[in-house]
C-alpha positions in Angstrom: 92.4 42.0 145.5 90.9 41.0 142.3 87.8 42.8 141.1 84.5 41.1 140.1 85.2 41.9 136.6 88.4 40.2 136.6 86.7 37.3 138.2 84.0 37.1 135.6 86.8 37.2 132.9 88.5 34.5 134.5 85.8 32.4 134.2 84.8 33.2 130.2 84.7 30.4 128.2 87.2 30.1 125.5 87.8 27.9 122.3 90.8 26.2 121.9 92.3 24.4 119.0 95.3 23.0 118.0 96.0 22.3 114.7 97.9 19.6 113.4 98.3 20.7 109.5 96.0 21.2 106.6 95.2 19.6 103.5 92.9 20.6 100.5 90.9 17.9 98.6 87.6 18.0 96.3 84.8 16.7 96.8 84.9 13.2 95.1 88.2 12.3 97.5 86.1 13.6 100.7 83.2 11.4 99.7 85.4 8.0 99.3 86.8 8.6 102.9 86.3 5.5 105.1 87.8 3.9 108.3 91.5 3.9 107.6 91.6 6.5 105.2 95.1 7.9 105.2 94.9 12.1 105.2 98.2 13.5 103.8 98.4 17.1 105.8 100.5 19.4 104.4 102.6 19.6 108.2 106.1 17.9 108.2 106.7 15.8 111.2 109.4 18.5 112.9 107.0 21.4 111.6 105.1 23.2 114.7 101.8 22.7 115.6 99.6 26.1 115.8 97.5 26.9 118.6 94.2 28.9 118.4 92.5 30.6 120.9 88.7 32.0 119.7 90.0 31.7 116.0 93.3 33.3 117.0 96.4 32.1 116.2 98.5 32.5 120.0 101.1 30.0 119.8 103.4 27.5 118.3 104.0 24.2 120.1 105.2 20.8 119.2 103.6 17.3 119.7 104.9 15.6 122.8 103.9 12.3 124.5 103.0 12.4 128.2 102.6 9.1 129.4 100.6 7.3 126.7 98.6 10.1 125.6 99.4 12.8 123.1 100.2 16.6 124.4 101.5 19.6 123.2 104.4 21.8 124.4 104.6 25.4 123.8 107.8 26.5 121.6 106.9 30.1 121.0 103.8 32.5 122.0 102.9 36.2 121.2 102.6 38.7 123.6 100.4 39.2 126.2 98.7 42.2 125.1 98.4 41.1 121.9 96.8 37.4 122.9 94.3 39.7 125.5 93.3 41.7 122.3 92.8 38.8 120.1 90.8 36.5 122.7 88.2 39.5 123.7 88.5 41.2 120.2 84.4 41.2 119.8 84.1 42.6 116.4 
């Protein structure tokens, strides 16, 4: 039986992000951007994708179609105990 702690845990909400690649550029370029500006990321096609979980890296995955929308498959992830402590790390 799970305890009402547990359940509340459960429940926390969480932020999740997955990030495609990163790029630096000053300010000028970032003030020119439009529709159809073209972003160069510094992510090669084959090159993971790195999930985040509350600003904690957890896992690697790699783009993937499902159907006509854009997903992502997990490759590699890091321990449980070590994703448990990043996610409700609270300092």
């Amino acid at each position: 039986m799970v305890g009402p702690q547990i359940r509340k845990l459960m429940k926390m909400p969480v932020t999740a992000r997955l990030v495609l690649g990163e790029c630096s550029m000053e300010i000028d370029e970032i003030l020119r951007l439009g529709q159809g500006s073209m972003l160069e990321l510094g992510t090669k096609v084959e090159d993971n994708l790195t999930l985040y979980i509350n600003d904690e890296e957890i896992a690697k995955a790699k783009s993937v179609t499902v159907g006509d929308k854009l997903g992502a498959q997990i490759v590699e992830i890091s321990p449980t105990e070590k994703r448990l402590k990043d996610i409700t790390d609270l300092e």
